[in-house]
C-alpha positions in Angstrom: 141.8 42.8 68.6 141.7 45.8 70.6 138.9 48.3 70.7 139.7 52.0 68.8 138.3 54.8 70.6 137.6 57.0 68.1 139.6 60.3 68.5 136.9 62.8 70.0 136.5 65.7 67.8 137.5 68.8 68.8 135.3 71.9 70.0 134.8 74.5 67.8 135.4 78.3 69.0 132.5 79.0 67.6 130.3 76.3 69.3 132.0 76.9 72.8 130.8 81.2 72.3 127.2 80.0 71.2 127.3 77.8 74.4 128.4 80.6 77.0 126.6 82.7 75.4 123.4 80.3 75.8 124.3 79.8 79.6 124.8 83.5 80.2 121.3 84.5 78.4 119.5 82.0 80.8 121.5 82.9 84.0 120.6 86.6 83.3 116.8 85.9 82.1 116.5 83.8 85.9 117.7 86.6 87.8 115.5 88.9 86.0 112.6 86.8 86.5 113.4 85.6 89.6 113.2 89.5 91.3 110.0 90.7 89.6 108.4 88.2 91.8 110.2 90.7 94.4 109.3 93.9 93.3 106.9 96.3 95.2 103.4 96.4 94.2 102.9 100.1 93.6 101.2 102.4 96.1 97.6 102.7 96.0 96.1 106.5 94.7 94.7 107.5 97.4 91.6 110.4 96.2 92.0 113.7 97.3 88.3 113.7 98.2 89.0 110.8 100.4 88.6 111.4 104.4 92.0 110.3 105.2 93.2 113.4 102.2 90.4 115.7 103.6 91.8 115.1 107.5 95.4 115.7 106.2 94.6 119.3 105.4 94.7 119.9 109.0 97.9 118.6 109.5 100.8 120.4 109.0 102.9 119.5 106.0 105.3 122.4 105.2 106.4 119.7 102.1 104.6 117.4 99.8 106.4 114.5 101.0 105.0 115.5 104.5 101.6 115.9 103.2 101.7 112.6 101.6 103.1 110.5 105.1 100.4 112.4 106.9 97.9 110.8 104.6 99.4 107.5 105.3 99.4 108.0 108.9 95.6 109.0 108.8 95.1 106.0 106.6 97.0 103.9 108.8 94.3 105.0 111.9 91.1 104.8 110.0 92.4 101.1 108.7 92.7 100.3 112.6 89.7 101.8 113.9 87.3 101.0 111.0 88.5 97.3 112.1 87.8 98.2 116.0 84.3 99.8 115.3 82.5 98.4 112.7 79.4 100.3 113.3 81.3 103.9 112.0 82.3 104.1 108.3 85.7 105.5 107.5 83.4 108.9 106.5 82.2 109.2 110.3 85.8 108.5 111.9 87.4 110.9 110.3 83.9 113.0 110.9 84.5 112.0 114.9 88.3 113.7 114.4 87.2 116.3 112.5 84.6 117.5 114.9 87.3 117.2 118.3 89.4 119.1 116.4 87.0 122.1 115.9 85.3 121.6 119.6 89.2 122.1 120.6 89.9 124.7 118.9 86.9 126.2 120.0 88.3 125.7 123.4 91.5 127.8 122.3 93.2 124.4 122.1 95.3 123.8 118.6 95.2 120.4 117.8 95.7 117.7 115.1 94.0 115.0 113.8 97.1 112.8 114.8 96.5 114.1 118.5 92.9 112.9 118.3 93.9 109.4 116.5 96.2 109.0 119.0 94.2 109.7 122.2 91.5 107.0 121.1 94.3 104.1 120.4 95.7 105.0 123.6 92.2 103.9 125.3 92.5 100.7 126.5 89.2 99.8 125.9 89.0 100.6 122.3 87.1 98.4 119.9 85.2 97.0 123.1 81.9 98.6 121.4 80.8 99.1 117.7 80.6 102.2 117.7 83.8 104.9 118.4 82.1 107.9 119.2 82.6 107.2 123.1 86.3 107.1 122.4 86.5 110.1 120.4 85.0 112.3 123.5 87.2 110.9 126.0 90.3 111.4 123.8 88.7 115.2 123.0 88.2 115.8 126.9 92.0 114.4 127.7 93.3 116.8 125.4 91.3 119.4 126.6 92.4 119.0 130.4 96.2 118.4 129.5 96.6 122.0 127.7 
């Protein structure tokens, strides 16, 4: 006696549709949830009483958008230096950069916060004490000699 296979039904349309349509929903539901893992945290509000917003009101930013990357950029330095001194709040640095930018301009020398910023990181021995103030002179009295 030999075996029967029974005949295999056949698929229905409509069950082959409710199946790709099945596939599709979780191929598309991975992807989705696969790049919000991805996505960019948003960027933190920084206050416009903070120092970094305070110091960017010396800078000039003929745009918003410039406004808002000097911010960043003075964020960026206080992040760096508040690491290098801990003894000096993010208050007193941007104090420090605040105050050689008035002494220079009292000098008849225009200058930014940026130029400060930048004349303390340049200072090889930055961060070697806990305290910043040192390095805010000697980047004041470079600037002041260059111009």
């Amino acid at each position: 006696m030999a075996h029967e296979h029974p005949q295999p039904k056949p698929v229905r349309r409509a069950t082959l549709i409710g199946v790709c349509l099945f596939v599709l929903v979780l191929v598309v539901g991975m992807e989705v949830r696969g790049n919000a893992g991805t996505a960019r945290p948003p960027e933190p509000t920084i206050s416009p009483r903070s120092p970094e917003a305070r110091l960017a009101g010396l800078e000039p930013a003929p745009t918003a958008a410039a406004g808002a990357r000097a911010v960043k950029r003075l964020s960026a330095f206080l992040d760096t230096l508040e690491a290098e001194c801990p003894a000096n709040s993010r208050r007193e640095l941007a104090a420090l950069a605040f105050r050689g930018v008035q002494e220079l301009g009292a000098r008849g020398i225009s200058a930014r916060p940026t130029d400060v910023f930048n004349g303390v990181m340049a200072q090889d021995d930055t961060g070697s004490t806990a305290r910043c103030g040192p390095y805010f002179r000697r980047s004041v009295a470079k600037l002041a000699s260059e111009r």
